[in-house]
Phi, psi and omega in degrees: 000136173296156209249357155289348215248315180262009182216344198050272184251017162271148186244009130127357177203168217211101181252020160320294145019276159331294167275006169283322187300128169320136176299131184242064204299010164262006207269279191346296189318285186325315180269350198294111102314113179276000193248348169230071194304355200238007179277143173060032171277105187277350182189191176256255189244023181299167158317161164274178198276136177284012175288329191303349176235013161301141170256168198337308168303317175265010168271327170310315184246041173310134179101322218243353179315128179269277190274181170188111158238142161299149175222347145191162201314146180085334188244151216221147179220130182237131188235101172289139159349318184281356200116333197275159186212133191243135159240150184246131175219094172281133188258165137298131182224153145321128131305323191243125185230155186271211190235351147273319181295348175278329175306257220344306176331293185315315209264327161301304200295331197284309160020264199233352216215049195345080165092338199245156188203160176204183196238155184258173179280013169231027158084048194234162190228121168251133157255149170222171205186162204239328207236126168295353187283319181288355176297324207280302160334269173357310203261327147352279166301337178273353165279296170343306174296088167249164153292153193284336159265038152089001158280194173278163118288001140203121196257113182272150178159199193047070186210139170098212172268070194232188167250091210306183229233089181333116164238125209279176129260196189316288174090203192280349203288316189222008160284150167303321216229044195250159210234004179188154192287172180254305185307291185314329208272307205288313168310306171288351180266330158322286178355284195276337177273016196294327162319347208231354157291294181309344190228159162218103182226032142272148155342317174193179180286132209244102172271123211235116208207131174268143176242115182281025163172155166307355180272009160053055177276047151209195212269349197268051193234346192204037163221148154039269200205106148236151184271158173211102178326150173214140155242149200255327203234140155333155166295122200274142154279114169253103199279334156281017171245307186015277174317323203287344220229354186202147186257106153329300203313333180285329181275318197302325188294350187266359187276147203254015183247350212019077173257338209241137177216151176284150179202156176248135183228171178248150182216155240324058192099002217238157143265123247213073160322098162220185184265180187183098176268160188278071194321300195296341154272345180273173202210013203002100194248347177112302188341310204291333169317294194293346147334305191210086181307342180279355138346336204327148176234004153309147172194145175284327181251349173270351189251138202201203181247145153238176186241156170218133149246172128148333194279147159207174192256311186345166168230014230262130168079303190225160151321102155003103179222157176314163144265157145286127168283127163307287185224134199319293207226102143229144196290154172274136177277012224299175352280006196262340221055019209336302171310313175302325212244338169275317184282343177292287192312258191359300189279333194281276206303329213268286194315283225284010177277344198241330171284157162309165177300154197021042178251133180264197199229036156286304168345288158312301172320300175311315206286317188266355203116073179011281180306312175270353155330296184293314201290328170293342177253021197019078163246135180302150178254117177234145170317356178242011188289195197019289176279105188273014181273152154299115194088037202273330197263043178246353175249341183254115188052064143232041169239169185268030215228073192241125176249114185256171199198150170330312192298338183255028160291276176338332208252000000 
């Protein structure tokens, strides 16, 4: 029988029950049979379902939101069907945050905004609240909460035509394989762009997202302006630990160039099972590290930052597109990145003095031309610019839609 026919717009089960229920974080366990594994099963080992922490207002008009307006940067007004109306105050946070400042968070939500609170996928900490008048309170306070040198500890903003709130990795605090910090890199480019959080005078939305290595557990394959940690040099063999600490077979399998081949070598009389990489195949991704800690691929003078722009997931005017990488190489400075944090404001202040209104700035960037892109942002024009793919120059300028500028006089 067909199961619309036999359940109709229903779909055949009813987890209201469930999600009525106060969170239990014992309740699998409590239902768990082992002689019946599969009976009274709500889920495998996932989160609980998130309707169970909506708060009251959105759970009431779930569905039913007509509207959304900013009504000022950072603040957000949702007006349901029913009538009911939610304001939003959105904050900027650190990724790494303490476990006081989540108190705090908590003391705020109980506050003003009965009991709840929630986080965006860019690290942003949103509070709600139904009245305007506890919206004004709300926002009092959270201006009021500064750091002992007088910043904010939640700076409202990143909503509109702004420069949304970086969201980063790991970086030296706690990755293996980062070729630049992430916390530090993020802070000083925050810094300086912070004006451009708080406000929205930009053209369009300017999403800004750090990766500490090519293997890209962040967003910079597809934002705004990314930083992208790069190493330069293969991985150094440490050949008197190896055996102790790594299964050859695991590091030559882990590289994805076969770059790494097995050898035996003699080292004070002894004969020595190690690795030997192929420089010239490598592409230094890490992989064979993470495998094999006798591997390192750090290095102080091989490793730095490149830029990419250009990308966004929107489909809104143009398509969804990669970023270009821009600019290769610049070295790391810590702790400001002095070098980094001036070409990121360059490219930034340079797009919102020149694109149209809602052109983002890949967008632009298309409309006038590569080529005068780099010139207006006085970025070196290199053989390794725009396409960061191999075999790149089977896609770039083979149409007649070639814009030229000081930087292709030369090539």
């Amino acid at each position: 029988m067909d199961l619309k026919e036999l359940y109709g717009d229903n779909p055949g089960f009813d987890i209201s029950d469930k999600v009525n229920q106060p969170y239990d974080p014992e309740l699998a366990e409590k239902l768990y049979d082992p002689k019946k594994p599969m009976a009274n099963r709500i889920t495998d080992i996932g989160p609980p379902f998130y309707e169970q922490f909506f708060p009251p207002i959105i759970k009431k008009n779930y569905g039913k939101w007509k509207s959304h307006e900013i009504i000022e940067p950072g603040i957000i007004k949702y007006v349901s069907e029913t009538g009911d109306t939610c304001f939003v105050v959105r904050c900027g946070t650190p990724r790494l945050i303490t476990t006081d400042l989540v108190r705090e968070f908590c003391d705020i939500a109980d506050k003003y905004c009965e009991g709840c609170v929630r986080w965006t996928t860019r690290n942003n900490v949103e509070f709600m609240t139904d009245s305007e008048e506890k919206l004004r309170a709300l926002v009092d306070d959270i201006k009021g909460r500064k750091h002992p040198g007088g910043s904010y500890k939640l700076p409202i903003g990143g909503t509109g035509a702004c420069v949304t709130n970086i969201v980063h990795t790991q970086g030296w605090v706690h990755c293996h394989t980062p070729a630049t910090d992430a916390s530090g890199v993020v802070k000083a480019v925050m810094d300086d762009l912070f004006d451009y959080f708080g406000s929205m005078k930009l053209p369009a939305q300017v999403r800004i997202a750090l990766a500490c290595c090519l293997n890209m557990c962040g967003a910079v394959h597809c934002s705004d302006i990314a930083i992208l940690g790069v190493h330069r040099k293969p991985p150094f063999v440490e050949d008197d630990r190896i055996m102790g600490v790594c299964e050859i077979p695991l590091a030559v399998a882990a590289c994805p160039l076969g770059a790494i081949r097995p050898v035996t070598i003699e080292q004070d009389g002894k004969k020595i099972k190690t690795v030997r990489v192929k420089n010239e195949r490598c592409m230094f991704c890490g992989n064979c590290y993470t495998m094999c800690p006798a591997m390192p691929l750090a290095d102080e003078e091989g490793d730095g930052i490149g830029l990419l722009v250009g990308g966004k997931i929107s489909n809104r005017i143009s398509a969804p597109k990669f970023s270009k990488f821009v600019v290769p190489y610049i070295p790391n400075e810590p702790p400001r990145w002095p070098s980094a944090c001036k070409t990121i404001k360059k490219i930034l202040e340079t797009y919102a003095s020149d694109a149209r209104k809602y052109e983002r700035l890949g967008d632009w960037a298309e409309r006038i031309g590569w080529e005068r892109f780099f010139e207006k942002c006085d970025i070196p024009f290199t053989d390794k610019s725009i396409d960061d793919y191999r075999l790149a120059y089977d896609t770039y300028h083979t149409t007649t839609l070639f814009k030229w500028s000081v930087h292709t006089d030369n090539f």
